[in-house]
N, C-alpha and C positions, 0 to 999 in steps of 0.2 A: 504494500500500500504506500504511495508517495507519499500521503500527509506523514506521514510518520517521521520520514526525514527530517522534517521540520520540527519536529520535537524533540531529535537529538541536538541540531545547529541552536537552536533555538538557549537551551544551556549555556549551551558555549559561548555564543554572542553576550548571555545575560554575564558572563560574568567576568568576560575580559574588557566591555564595554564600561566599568569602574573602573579597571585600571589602568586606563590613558585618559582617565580625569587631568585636568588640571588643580594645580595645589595655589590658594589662597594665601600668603603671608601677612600676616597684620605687624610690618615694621615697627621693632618695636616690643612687639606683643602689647600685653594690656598698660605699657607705658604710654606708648604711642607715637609719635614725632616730637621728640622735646631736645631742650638739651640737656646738658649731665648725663648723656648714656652712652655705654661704648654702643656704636652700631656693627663694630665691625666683630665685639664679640657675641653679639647677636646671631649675627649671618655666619660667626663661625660652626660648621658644620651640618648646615642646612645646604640642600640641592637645588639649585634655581635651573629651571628647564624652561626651553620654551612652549609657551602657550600656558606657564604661570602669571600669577598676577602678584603685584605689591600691593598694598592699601596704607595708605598712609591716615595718620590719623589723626589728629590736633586741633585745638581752640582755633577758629577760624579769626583771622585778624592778627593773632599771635605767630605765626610760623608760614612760609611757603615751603617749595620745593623746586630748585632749578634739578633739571637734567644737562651733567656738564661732560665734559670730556677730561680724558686724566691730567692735563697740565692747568684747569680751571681748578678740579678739586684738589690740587694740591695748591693752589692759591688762594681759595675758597671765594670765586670769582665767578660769577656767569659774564658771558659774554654781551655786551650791550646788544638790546634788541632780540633777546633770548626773554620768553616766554613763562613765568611762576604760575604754577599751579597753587591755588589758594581756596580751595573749598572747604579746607578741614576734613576732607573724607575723598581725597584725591585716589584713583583706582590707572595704575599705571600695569597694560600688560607687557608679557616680556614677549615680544616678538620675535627678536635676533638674536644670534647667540655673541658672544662674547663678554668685554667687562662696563659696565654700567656703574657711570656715576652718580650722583644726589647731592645737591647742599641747599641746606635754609640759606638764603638773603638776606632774611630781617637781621639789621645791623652787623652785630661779629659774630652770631650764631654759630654758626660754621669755625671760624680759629676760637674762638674762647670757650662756648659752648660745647664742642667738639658734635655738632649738628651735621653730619654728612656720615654717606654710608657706599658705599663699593661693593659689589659682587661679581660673580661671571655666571652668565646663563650657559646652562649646555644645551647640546639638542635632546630632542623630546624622546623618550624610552615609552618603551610598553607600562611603567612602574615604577612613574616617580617616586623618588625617595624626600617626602615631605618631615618638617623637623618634628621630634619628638611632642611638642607642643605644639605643632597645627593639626598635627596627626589625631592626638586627643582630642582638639577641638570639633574636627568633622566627625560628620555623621556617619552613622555603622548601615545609616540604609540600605547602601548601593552593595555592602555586604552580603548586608542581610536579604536584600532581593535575587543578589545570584545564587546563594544558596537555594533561597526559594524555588526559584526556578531551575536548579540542577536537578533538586531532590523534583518538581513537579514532572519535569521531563524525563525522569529514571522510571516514574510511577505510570507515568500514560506508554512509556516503551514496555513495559512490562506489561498492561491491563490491556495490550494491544495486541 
């Protein structure tokens, strides 16, 4: 019977279809965009892939976000005519792979504050490896639904 085939693929889609999610980082974590925080020991050993996202997070008015290139953030400079993100809940995806940089503008944020954060995106895997703490924060659904639908698709190949 054809339909049947579709009850085994069927599994299988459910449950490798979670695993080339993309991973959410809330820079930061529940600090958010400020200053006083190391960023870079934040992002130390977390996976940044593309088709993840950053989310930046901060009292709006208080803090921006330039996107600069590595000879700006090590001068904690944007380039005039470069662009601040200023919504307080700025959602930056990673599109390209390589090293990506960040610094707040408002005033010395950036050199005093030490307000800037560096990564490198890799390309996209079957299985992102999201940090310990975004991992906890997502949800176990897309889990919990391939299971579902394994164990669903085992039952109707058998009652078939």
């Amino acid at each position: 019977m054809p339909s049947s085939q579709y009850f085994f693929i069927l599994p299988i889609v459910a449950i490798l279809v979670p695993s080339v999610s993309a991973t959410k980082f809330g820079v930061g974590d529940d600090k958010g965009w400020t200053i006083n925080l190391d960023y870079q020991a934040w992002a130390q050993g977390k996976e940044f892939h593309v088709g993840d996202t950053l989310v930046f997070k901060y009292k709006e008015g208080a803090h921006n976000i330039f996107k600069v290139n590595g000879t700006d953030f090590q001068q904690c400079a944007a380039l005039a005519g470069t662009e601040a993100l200023i919504s307080g809940n700025d959602v930056i995806s990673l599109s390209t792979l390589g090293r990506k940089w960040y610094i707040c503008g408002v005033a010395k944020q950036c050199e005093i504050g030490n307000q800037k954060l560096v990564i490198t995106v890799l390309p996209q895997t079957m299985s992102p490896t999201p940090s310990p703490v975004s991992a906890a924060k997502r949800s176990i659904t897309p889990i919990c639904y391939g299971w579902m639908m394994t164990i669903f698709g085992i039952f109707v190949m058998v009652a078939v």
